[in-house]
PDBQT receptor file of N, H, CA, C and O in Angstrom, charges set to zero:
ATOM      1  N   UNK A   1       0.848  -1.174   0.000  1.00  0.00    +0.000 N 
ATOM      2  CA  UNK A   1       0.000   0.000   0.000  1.00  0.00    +0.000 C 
ATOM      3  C   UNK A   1       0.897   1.243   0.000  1.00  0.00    +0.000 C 
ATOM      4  O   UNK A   1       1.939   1.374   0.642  1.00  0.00    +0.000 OA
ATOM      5  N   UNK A   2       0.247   2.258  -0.939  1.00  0.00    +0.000 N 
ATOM      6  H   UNK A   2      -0.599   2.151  -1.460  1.00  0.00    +0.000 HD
ATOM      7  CA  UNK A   2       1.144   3.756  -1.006  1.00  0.00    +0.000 C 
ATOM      8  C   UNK A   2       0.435   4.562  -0.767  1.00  0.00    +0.000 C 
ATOM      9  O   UNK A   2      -0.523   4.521  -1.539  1.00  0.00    +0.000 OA
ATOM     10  N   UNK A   3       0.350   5.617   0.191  1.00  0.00    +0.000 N 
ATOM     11  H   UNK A   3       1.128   5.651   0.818  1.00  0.00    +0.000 HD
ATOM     12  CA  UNK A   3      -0.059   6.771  -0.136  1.00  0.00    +0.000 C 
ATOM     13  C   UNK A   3      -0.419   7.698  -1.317  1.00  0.00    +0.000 C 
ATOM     14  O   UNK A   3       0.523   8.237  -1.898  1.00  0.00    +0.000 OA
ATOM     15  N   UNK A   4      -1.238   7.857  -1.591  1.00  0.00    +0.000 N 
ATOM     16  H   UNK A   4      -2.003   7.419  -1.119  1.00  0.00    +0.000 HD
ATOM     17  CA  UNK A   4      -1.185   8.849  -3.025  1.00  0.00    +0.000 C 
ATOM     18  C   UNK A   4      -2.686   9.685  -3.118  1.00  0.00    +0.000 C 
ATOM     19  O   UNK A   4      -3.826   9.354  -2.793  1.00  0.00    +0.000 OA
ATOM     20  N   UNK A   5      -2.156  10.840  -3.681  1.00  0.00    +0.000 N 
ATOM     21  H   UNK A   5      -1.230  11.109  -3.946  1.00  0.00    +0.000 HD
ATOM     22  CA  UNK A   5      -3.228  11.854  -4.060  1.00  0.00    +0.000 C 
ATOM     23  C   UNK A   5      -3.878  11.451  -5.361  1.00  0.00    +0.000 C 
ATOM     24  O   UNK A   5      -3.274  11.317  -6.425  1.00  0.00    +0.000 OA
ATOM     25  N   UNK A   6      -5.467  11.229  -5.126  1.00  0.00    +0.000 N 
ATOM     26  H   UNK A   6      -5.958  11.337  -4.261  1.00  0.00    +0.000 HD
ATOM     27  CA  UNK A   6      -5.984  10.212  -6.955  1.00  0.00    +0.000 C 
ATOM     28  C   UNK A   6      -7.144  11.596  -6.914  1.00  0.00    +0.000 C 
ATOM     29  O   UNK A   6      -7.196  12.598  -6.201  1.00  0.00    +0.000 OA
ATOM     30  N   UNK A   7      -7.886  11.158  -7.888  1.00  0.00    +0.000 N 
ATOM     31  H   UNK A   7      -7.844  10.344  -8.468  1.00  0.00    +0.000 HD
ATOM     32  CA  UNK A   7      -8.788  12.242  -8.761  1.00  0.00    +0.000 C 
ATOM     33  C   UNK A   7     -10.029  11.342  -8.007  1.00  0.00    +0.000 C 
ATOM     34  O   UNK A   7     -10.227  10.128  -7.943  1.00  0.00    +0.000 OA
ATOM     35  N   UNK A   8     -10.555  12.182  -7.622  1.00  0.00    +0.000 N 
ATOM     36  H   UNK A   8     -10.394  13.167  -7.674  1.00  0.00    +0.000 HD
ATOM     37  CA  UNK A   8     -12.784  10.854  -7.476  1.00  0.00    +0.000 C 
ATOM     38  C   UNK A   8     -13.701  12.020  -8.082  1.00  0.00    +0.000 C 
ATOM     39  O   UNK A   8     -13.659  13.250  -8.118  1.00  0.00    +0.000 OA
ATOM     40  N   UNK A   9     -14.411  11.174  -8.463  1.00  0.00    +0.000 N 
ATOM     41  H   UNK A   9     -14.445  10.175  -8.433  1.00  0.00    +0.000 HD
ATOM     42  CA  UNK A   9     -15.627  12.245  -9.580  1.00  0.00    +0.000 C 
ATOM     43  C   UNK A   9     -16.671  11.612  -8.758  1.00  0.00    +0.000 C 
ATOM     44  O   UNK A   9     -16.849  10.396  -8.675  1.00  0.00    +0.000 OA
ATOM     45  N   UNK A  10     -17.535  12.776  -7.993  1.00  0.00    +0.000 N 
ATOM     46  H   UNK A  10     -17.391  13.763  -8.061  1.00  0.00    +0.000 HD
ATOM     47  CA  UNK A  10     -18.201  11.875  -6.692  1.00  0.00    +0.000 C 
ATOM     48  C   UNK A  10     -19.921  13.070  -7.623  1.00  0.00    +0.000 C 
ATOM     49  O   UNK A  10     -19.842  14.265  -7.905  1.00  0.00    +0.000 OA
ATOM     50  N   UNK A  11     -20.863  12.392  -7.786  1.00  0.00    +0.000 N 
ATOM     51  H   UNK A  11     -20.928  11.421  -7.557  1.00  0.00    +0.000 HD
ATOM     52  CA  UNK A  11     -21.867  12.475  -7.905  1.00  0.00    +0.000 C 
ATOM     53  C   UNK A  11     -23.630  12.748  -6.858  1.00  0.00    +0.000 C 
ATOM     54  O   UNK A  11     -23.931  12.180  -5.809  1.00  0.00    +0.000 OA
ATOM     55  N   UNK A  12     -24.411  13.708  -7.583  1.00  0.00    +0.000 N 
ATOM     56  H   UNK A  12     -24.166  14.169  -8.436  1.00  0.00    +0.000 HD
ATOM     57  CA  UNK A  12     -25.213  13.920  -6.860  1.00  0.00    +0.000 C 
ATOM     58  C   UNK A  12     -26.312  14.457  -7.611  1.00  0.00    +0.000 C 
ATOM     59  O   UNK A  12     -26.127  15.474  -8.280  1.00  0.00    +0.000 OA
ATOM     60  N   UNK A  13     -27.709  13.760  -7.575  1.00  0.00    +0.000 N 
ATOM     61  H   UNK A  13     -27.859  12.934  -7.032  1.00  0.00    +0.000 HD
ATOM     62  CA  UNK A  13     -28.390  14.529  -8.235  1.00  0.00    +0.000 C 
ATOM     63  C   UNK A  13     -27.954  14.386  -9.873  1.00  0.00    +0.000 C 
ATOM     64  O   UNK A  13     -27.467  13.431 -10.477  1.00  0.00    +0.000 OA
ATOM     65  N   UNK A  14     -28.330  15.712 -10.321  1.00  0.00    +0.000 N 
ATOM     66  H   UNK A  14     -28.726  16.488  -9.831  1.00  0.00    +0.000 HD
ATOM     67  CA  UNK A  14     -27.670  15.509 -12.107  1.00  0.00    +0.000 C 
ATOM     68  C   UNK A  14     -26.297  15.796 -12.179  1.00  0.00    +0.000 C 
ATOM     69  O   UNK A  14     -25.678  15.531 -13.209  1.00  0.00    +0.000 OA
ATOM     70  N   UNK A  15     -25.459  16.576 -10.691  1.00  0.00    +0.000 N 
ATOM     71  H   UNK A  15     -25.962  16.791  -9.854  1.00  0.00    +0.000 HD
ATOM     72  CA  UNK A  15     -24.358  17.234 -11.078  1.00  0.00    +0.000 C 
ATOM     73  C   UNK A  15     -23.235  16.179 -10.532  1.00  0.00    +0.000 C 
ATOM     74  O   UNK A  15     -23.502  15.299  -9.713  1.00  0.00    +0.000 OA
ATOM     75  N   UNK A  16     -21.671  16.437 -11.220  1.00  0.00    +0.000 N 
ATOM     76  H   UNK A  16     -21.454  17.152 -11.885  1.00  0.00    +0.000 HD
ATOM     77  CA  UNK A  16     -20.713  16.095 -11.068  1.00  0.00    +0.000 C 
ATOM     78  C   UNK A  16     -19.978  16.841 -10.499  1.00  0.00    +0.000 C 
ATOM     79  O   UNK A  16     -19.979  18.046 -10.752  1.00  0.00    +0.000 OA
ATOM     80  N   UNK A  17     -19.043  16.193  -9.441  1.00  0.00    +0.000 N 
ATOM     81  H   UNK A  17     -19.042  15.215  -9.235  1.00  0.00    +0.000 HD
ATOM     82  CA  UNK A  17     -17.512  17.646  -9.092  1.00  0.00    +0.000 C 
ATOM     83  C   UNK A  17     -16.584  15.982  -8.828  1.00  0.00    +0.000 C 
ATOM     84  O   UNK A  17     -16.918  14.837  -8.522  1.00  0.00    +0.000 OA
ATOM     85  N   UNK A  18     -15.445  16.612  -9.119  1.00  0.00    +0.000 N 
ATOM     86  H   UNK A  18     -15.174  17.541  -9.368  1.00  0.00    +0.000 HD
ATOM     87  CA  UNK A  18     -14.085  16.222  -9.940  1.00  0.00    +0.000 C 
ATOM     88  C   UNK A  18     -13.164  16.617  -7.955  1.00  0.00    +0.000 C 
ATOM     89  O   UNK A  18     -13.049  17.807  -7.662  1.00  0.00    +0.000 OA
ATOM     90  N   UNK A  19     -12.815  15.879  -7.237  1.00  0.00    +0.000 N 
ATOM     91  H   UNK A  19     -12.908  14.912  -7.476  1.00  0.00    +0.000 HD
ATOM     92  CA  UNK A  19     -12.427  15.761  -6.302  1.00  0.00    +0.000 C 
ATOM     93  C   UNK A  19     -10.723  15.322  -5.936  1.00  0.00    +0.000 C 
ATOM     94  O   UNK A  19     -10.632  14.102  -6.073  1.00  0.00    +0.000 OA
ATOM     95  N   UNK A  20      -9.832  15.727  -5.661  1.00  0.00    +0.000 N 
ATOM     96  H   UNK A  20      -9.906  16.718  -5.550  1.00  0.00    +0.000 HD
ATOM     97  CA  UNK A  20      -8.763  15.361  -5.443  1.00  0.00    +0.000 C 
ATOM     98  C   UNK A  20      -8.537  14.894  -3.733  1.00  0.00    +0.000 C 
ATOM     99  O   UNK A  20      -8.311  15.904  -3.067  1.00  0.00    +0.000 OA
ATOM    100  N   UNK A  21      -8.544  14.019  -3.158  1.00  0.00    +0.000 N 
ATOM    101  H   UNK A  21      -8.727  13.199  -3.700  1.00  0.00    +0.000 HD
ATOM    102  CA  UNK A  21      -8.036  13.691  -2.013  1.00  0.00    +0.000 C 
ATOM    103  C   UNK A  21      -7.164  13.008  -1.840  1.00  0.00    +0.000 C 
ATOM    104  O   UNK A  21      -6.553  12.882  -2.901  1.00  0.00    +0.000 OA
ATOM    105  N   UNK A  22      -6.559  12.249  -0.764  1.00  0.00    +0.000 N 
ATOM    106  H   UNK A  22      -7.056  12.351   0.098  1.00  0.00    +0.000 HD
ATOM    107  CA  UNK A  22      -5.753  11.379   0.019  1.00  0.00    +0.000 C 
ATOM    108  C   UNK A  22      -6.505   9.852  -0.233  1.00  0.00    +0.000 C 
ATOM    109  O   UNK A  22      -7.696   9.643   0.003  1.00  0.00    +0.000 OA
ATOM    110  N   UNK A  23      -5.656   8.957  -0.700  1.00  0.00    +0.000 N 
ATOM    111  H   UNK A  23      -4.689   9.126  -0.892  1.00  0.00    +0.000 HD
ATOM    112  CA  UNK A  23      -6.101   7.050  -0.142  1.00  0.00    +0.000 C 
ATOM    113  C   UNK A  23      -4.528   6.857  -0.144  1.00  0.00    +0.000 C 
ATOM    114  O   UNK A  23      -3.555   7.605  -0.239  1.00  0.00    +0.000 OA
ATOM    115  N   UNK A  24      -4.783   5.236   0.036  1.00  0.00    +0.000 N 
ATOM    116  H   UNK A  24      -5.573   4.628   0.114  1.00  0.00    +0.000 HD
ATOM    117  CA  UNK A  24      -3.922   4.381   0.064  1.00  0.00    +0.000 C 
ATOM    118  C   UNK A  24      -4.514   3.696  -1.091  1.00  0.00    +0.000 C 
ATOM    119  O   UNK A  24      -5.667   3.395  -1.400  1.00  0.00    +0.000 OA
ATOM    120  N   UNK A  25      -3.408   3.551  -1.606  1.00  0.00    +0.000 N 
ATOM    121  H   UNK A  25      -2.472   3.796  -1.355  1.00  0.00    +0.000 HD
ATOM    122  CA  UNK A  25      -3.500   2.385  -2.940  1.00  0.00    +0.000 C 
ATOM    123  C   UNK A  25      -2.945   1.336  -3.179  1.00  0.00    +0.000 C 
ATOM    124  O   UNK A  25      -1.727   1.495  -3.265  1.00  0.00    +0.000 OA
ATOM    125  N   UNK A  26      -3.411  -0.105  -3.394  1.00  0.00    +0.000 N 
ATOM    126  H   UNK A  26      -4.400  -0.233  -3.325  1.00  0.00    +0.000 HD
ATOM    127  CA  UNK A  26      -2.535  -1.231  -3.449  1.00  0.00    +0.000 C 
ATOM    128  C   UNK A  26      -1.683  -1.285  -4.662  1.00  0.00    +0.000 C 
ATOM    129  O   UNK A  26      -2.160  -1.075  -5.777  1.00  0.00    +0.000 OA
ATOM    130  N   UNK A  27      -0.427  -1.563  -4.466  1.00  0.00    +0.000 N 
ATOM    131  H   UNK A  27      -0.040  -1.734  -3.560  1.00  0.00    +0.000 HD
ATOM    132  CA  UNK A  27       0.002  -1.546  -5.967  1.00  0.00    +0.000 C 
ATOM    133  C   UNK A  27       0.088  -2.822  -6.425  1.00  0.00    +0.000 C 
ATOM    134  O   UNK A  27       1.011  -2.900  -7.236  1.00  0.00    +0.000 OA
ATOM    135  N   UNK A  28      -0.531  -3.963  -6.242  1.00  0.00    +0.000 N 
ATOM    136  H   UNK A  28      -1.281  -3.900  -5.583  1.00  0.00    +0.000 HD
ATOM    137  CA  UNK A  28      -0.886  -4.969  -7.023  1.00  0.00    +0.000 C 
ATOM    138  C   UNK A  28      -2.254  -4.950  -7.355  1.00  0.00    +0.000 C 
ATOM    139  O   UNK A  28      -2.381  -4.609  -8.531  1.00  0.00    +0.000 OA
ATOM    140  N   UNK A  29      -3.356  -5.183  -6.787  1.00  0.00    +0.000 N 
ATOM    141  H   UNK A  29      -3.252  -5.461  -5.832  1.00  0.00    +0.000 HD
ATOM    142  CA  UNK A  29      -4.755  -4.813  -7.258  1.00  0.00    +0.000 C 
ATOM    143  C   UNK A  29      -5.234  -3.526  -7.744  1.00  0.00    +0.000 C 
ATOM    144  O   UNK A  29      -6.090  -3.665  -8.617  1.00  0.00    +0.000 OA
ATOM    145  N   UNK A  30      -4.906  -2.107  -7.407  1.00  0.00    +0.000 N 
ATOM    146  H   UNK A  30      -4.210  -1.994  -6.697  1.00  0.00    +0.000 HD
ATOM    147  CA  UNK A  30      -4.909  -0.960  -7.528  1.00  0.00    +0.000 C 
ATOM    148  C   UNK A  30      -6.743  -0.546  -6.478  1.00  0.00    +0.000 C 
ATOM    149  O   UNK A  30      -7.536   0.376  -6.665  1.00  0.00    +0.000 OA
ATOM    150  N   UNK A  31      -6.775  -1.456  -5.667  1.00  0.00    +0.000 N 
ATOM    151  H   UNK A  31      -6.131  -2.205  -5.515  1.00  0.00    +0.000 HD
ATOM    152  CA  UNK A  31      -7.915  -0.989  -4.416  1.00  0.00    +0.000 C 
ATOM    153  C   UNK A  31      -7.765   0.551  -3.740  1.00  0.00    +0.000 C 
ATOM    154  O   UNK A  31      -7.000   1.053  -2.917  1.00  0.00    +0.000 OA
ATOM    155  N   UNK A  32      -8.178   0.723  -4.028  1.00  0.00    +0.000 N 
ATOM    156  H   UNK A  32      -8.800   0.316  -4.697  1.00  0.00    +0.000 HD
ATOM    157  CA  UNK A  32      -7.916   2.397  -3.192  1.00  0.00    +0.000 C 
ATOM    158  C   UNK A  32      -8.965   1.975  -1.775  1.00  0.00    +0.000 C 
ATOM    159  O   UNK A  32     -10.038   1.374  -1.823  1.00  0.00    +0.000 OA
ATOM    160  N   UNK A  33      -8.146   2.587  -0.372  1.00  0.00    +0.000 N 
ATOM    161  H   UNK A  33      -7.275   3.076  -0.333  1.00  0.00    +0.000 HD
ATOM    162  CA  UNK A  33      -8.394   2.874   0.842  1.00  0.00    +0.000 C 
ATOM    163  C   UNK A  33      -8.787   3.649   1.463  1.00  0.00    +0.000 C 
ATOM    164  O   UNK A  33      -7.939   3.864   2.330  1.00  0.00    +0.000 OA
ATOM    165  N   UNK A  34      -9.932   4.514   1.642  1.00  0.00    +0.000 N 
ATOM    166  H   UNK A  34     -10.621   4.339   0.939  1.00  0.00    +0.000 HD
ATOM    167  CA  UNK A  34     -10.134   6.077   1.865  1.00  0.00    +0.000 C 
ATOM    168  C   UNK A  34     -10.233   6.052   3.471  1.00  0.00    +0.000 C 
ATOM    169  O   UNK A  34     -10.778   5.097   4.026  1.00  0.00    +0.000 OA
ATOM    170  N   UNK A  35      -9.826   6.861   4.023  1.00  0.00    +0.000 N 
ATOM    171  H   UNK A  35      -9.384   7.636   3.572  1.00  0.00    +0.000 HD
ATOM    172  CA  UNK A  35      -9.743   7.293   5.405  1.00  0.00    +0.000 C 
ATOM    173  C   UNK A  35     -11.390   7.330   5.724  1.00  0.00    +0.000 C 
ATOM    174  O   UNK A  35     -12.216   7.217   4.818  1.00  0.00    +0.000 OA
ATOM    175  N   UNK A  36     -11.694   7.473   6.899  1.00  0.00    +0.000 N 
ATOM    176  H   UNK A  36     -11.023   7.565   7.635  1.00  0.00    +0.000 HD
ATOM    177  CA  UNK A  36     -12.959   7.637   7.348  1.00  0.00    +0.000 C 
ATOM    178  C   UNK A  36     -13.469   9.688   6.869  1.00  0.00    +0.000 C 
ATOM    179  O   UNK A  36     -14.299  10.167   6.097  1.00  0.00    +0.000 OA
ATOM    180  N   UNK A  37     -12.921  10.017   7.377  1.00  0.00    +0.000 N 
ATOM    181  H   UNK A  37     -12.247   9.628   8.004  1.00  0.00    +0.000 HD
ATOM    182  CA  UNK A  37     -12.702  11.638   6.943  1.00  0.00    +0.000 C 
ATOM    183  C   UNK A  37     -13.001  11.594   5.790  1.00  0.00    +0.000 C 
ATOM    184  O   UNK A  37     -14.149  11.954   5.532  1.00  0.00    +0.000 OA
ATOM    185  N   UNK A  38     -12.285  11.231   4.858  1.00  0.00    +0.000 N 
ATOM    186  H   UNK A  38     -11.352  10.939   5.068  1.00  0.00    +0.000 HD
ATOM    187  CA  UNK A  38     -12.260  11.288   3.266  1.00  0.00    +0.000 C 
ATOM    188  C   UNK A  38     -13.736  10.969   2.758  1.00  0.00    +0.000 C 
ATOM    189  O   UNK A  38     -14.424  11.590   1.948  1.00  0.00    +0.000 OA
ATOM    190  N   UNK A  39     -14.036   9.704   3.548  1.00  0.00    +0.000 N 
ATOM    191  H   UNK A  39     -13.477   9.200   4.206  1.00  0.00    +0.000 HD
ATOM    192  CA  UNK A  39     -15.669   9.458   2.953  1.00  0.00    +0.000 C 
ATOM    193  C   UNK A  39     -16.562  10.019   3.652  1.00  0.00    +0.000 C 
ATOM    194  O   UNK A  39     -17.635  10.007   3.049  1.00  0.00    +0.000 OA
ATOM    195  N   UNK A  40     -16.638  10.683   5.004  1.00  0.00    +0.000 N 
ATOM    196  H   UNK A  40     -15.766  10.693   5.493  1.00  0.00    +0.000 HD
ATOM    197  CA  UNK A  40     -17.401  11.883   5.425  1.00  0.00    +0.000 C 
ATOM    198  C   UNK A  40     -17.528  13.249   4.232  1.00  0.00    +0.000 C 
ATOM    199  O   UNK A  40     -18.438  13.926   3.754  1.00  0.00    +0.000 OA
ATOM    200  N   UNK A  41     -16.524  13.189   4.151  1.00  0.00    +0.000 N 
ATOM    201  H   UNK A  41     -15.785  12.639   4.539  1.00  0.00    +0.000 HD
ATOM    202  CA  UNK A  41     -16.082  14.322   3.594  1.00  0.00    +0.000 C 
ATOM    203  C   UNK A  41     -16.958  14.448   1.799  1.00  0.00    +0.000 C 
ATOM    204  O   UNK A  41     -17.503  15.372   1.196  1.00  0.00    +0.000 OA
ATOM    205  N   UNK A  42     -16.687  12.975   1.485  1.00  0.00    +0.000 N 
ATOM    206  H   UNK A  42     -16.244  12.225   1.975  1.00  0.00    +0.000 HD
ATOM    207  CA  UNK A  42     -16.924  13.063   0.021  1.00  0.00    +0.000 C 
ATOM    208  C   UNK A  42     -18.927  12.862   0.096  1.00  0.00    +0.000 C 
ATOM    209  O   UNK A  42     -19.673  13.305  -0.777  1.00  0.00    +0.000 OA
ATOM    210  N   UNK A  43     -19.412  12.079   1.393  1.00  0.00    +0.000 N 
ATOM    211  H   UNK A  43     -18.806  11.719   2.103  1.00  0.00    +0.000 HD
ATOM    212  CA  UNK A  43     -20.577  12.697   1.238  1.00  0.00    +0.000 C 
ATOM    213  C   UNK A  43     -21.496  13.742   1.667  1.00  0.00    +0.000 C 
ATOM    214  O   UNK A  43     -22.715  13.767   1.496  1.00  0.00    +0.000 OA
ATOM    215  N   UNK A  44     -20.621  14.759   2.352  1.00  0.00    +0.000 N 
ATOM    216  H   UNK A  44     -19.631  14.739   2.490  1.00  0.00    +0.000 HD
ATOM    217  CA  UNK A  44     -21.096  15.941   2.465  1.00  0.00    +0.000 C 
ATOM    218  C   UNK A  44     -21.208  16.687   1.199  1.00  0.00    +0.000 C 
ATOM    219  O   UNK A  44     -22.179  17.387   0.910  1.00  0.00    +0.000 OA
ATOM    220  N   UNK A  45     -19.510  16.390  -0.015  1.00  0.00    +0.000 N 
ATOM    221  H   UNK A  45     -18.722  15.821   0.220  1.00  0.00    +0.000 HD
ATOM    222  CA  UNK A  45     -20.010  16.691  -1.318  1.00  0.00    +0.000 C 
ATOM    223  C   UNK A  45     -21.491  16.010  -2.118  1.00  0.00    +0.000 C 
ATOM    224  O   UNK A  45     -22.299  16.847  -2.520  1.00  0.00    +0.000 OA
ATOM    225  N   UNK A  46     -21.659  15.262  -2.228  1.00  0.00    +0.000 N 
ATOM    226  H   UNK A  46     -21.003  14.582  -1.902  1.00  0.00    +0.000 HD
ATOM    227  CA  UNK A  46     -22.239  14.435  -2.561  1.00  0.00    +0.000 C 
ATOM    228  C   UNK A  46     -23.723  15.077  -1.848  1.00  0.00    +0.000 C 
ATOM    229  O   UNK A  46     -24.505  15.166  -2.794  1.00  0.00    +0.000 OA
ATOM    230  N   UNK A  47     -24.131  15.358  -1.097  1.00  0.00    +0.000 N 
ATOM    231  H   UNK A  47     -23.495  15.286  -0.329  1.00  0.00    +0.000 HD
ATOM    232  CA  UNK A  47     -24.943  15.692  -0.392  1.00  0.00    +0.000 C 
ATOM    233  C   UNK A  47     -25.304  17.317  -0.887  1.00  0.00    +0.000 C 
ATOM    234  O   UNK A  47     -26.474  17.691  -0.807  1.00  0.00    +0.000 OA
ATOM    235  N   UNK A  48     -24.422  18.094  -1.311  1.00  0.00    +0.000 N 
ATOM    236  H   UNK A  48     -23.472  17.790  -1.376  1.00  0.00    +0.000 HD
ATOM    237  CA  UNK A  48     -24.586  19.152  -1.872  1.00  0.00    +0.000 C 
ATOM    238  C   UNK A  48     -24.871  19.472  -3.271  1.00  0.00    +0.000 C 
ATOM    239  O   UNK A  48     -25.443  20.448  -3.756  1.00  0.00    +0.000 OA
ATOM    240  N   UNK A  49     -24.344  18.428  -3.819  1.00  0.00    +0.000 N 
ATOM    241  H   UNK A  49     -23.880  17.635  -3.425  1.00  0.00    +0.000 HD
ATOM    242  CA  UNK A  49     -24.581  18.553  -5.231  1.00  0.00    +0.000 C 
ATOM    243  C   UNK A  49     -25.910  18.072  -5.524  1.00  0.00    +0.000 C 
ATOM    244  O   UNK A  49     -26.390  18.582  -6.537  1.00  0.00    +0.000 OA
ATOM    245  N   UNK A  50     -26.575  17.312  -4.981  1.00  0.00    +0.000 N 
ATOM    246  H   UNK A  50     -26.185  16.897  -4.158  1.00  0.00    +0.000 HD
ATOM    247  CA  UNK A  50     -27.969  16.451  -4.932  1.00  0.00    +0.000 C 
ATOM    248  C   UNK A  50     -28.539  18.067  -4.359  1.00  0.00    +0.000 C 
ATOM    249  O   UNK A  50     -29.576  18.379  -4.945  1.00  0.00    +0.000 OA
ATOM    250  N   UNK A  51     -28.147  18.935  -3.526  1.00  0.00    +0.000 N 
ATOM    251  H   UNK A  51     -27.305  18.681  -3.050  1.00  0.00    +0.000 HD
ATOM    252  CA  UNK A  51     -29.423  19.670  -3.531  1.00  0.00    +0.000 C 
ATOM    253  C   UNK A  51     -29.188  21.116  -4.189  1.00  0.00    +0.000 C 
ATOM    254  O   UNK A  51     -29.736  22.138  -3.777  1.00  0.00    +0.000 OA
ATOM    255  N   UNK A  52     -28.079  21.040  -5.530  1.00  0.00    +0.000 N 
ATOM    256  H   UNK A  52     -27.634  20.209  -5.865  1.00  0.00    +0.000 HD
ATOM    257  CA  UNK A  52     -27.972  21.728  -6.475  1.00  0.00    +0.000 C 
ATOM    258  C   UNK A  52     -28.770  21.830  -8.025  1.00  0.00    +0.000 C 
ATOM    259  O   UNK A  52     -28.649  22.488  -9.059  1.00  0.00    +0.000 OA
ATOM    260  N   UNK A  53     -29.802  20.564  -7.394  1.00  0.00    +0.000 N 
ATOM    261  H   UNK A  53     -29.900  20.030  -6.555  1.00  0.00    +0.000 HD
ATOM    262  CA  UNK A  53     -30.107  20.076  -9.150  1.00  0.00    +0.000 C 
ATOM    263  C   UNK A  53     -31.978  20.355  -8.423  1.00  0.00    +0.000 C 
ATOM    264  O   UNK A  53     -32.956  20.186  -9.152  1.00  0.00    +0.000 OA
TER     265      UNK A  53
């Protein structure tokens, strides 16, 4: 597992936003690991964009 900054295109409603955070990534399977934070985080986005549409 590595640390690395990846791209997530996290959805809501009709709209899209294009997200850069923190996982861990396996470098044999390529599984990404998101912190607990990270997925709080991505559905508070997620939660906003649903009440953008």
């Amino acid at each position: 597992m590595v640390e690395k900054e990846v791209e997530k295109l996290l959805s809501g409603g009709a709209n899209v936003a294009s997200v850069t955070a923190p996982d861990e990534v396996c470098l044999h399977c390529v599984e990404r690991l998101y912190s607990a934070e990270t997925v709080s985080r991505f559905q508070q986005i997620r939660a906003k964009l649903s009440r953008l549409s």
